[in-house]
C-alpha positions as CSV (number, residue, x, y, z in Angstrom):
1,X,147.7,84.5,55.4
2,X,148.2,88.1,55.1
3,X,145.8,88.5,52.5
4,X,143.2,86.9,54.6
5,X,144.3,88.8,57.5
6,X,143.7,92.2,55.6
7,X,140.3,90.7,54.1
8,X,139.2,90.0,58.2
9,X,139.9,93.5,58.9
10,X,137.9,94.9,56.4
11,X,135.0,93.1,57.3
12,X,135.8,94.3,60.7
13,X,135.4,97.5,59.5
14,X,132.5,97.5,57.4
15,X,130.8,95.9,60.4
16,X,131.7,98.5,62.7
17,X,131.0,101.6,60.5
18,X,127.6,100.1,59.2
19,X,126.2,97.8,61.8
20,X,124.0,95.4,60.6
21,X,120.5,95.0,63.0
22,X,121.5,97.9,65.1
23,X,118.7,99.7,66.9
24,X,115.8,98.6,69.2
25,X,113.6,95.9,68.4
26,X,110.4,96.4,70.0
27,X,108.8,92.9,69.5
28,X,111.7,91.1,71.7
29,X,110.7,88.9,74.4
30,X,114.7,88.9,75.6
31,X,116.8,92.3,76.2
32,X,120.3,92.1,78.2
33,X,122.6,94.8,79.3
34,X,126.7,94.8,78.8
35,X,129.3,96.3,79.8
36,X,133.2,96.7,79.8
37,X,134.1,99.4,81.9
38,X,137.6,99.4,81.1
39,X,137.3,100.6,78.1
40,X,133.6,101.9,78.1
41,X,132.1,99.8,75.1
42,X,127.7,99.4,76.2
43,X,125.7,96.7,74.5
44,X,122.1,96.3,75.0
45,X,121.2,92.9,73.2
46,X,117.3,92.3,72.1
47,X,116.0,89.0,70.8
48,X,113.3,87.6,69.7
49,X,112.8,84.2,70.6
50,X,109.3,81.9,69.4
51,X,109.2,77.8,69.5
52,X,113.2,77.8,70.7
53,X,114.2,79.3,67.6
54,X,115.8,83.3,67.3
55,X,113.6,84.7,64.7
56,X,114.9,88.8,65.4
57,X,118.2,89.8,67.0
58,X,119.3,93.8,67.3
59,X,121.4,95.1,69.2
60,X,122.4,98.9,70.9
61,X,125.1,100.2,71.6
62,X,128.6,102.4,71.7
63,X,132.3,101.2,71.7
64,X,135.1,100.5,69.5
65,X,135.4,98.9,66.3
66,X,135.9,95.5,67.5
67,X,132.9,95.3,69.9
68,X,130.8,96.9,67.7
69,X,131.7,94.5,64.8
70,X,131.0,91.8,66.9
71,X,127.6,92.7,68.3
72,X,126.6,92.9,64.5
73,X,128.2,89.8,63.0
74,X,126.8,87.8,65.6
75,X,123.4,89.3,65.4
76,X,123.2,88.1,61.8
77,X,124.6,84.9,62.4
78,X,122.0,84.0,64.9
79,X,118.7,84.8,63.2
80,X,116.9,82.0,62.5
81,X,119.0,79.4,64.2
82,X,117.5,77.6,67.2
83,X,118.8,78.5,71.0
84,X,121.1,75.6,70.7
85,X,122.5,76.8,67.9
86,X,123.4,80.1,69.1
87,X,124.9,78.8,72.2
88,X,127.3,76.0,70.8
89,X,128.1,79.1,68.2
90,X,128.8,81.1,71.4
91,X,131.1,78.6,72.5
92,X,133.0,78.0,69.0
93,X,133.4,82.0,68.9
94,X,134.7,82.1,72.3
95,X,137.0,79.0,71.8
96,X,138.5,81.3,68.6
97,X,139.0,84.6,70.2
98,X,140.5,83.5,73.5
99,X,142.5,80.8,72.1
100,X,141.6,77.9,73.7
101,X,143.8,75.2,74.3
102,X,141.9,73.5,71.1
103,X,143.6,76.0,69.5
104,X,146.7,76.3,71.0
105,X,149.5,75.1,69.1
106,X,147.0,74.7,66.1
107,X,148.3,74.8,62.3
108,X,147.7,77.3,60.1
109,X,145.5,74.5,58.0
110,X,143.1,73.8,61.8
111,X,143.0,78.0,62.2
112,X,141.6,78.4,58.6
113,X,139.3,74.9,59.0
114,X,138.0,76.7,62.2
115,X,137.4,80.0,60.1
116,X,135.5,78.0,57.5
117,X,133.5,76.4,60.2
118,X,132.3,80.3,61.5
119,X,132.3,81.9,58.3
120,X,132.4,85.8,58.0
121,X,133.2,85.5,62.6
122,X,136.6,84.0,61.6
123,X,137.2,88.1,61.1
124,X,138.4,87.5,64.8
125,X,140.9,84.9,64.8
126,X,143.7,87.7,65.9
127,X,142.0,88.9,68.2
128,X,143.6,86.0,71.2
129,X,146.5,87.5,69.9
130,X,145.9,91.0,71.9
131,X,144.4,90.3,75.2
132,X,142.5,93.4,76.2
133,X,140.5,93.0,73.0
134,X,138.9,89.7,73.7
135,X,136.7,91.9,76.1
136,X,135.4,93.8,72.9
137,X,134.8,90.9,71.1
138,X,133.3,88.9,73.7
139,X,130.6,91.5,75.1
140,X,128.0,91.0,73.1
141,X,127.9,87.2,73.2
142,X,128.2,86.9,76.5
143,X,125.3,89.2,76.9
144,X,123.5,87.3,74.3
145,X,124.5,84.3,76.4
146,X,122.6,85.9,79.3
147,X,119.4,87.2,77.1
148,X,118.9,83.3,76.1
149,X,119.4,82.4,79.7
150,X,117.0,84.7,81.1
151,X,119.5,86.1,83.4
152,X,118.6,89.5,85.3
153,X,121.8,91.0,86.6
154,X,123.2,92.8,83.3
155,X,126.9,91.2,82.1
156,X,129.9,93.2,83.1
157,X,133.4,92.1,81.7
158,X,135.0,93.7,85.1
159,X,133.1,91.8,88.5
160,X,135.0,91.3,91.8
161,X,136.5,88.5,92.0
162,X,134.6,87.4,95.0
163,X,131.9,87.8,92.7
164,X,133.3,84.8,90.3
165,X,133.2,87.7,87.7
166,X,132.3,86.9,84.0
167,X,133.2,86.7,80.9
């Protein structure tokens, strides 16, 4: 497992030194906002959505490695996939990183059939294993989330909790 752990982190890294999709896309009929003010990482999220399928994704933004990674894995992971797809691939990828109880408990064998299952996003399978970098990794899809949903308030990762707060 540590050779795969040490493969995951290079992809990390390549992801987050050359971002894939990064930049504006000026044909997108869906943009979102995020934010996690705790540790400052920004995300503006641009899609291009025609006949319920993503046809463009980009994506903007600053912040560390692991959100930046993240906002350009799952920008290529959801071109061409229909709405649906992108959102049950929201929930697998959020399932993964905040190790839900699905996988809680799971064997090594269930972790890597998970991996399989999200090809090159498996990169984040540690990161349930350090708490304040879940934000990171979820930013981006939650504010993808919010593009598909046609939400208006942009995502925060720090809301009130009288606000019910999100992610």
């Amino acid at each position: 497992m540590s050779d795969l752990r040490e493969l995951y982190q290079e992809v990390i890294l390549d992801h987050s030194k050359r971002p894939r999709n990064f930049g504006e896309l000026p044909e997108a009929n869906r943009q979102m906002d995020g934010r996690n003010p705790l540790c400052g990482d920004k995300t503006t999220i641009y899609l291009k959505v025609e006949d319920g399928v993503v046809r463009e994704a980009g994506f903007v933004g600053s912040g560390c490695s692991i959100s930046m990674a993240s906002a350009s894995m799952m920008t290529e992971a959801i071109k061409g996939h229909t709405v649906e797809e992108a959102e049950a691939l929201f929930r697998r990828f959020h399932d993964l990183i905040t190790g839900s109880p699905m996988n809680a408990g799971a064997s090594e064998d269930r972790v890597l059939e998970q991996g399989r299952d999200l090809g090159k996003l498996a990169a984040f399978s540690g990161v349930c294993e350090y708490p304040a970098r879940v934000k990171c990794a979820a930013l981006a899809w939650h504010t993808l989330k919010a593009a598909i949903e046609g939400q208006t308030d942009a995502v925060t990762t720090e809301k009130p909790s009288s606000e019910g707060g999100r992610p």
